[in-house]
C-alpha positions in Angstrom: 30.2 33.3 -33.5 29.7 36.7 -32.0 31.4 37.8 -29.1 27.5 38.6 -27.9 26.2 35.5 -28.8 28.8 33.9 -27.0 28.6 36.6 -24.4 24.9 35.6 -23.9 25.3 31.8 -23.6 28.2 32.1 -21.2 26.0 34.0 -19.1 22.9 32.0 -18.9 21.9 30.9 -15.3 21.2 27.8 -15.8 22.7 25.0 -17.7 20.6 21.7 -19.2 21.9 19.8 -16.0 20.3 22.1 -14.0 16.9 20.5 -15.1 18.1 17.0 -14.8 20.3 16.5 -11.4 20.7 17.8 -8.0 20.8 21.5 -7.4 23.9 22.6 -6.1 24.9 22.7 -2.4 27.6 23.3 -0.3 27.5 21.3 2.3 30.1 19.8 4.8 30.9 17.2 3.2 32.0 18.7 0.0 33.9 21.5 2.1 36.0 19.3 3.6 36.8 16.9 0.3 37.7 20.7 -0.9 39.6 21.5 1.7 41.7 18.2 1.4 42.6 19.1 -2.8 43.7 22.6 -2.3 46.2 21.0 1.2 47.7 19.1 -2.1 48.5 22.6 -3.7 49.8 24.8 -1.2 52.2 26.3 -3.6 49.6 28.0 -5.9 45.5 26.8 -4.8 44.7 27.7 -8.5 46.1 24.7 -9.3 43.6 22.9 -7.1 40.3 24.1 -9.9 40.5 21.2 -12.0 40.5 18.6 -9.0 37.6 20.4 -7.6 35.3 20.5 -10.4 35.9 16.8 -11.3 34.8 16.2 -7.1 31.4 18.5 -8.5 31.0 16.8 -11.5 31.1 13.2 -9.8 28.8 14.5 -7.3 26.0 16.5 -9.1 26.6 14.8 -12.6 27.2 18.4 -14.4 29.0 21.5 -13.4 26.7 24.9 -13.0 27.2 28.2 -13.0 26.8 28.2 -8.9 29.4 25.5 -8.9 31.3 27.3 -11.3 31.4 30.6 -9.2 32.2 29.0 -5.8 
């Protein structure tokens, strides 16, 4: 595959999901279950991104590129 074919598909706004499930929202709720997984990483809150995408996934049933970039 092409690095602008791949370019291009990475970049699309919107994902199938997007079509099918809740838009994404950040609302208090899902600030504070945030909050709570990156107080388990305080040494490096990198460590926290896979814990926080499974909490969006659960929640809007796919992960978006607005999920994605918060």
């Amino acid at each position: 595959m092409s690095q602008d074919v791949l370019k291009n598909l990475v970049d699309l706004p919107d994902t199938p999901g997007s079509d099918h499930y809740p838009k994404f929202q950040v609302d208090a709720e899902l600030e504070a279950a945030a909050d709570k997984r990156i107080a388990n990483y305080e040494e490096s809150h990198r460590s926290a991104v896979l814990p926080l995408l499974h909490i969006i996934q659960k929640r809007f049933g796919f992960i978006g590129a607005e999920a994605i970039e918060w």
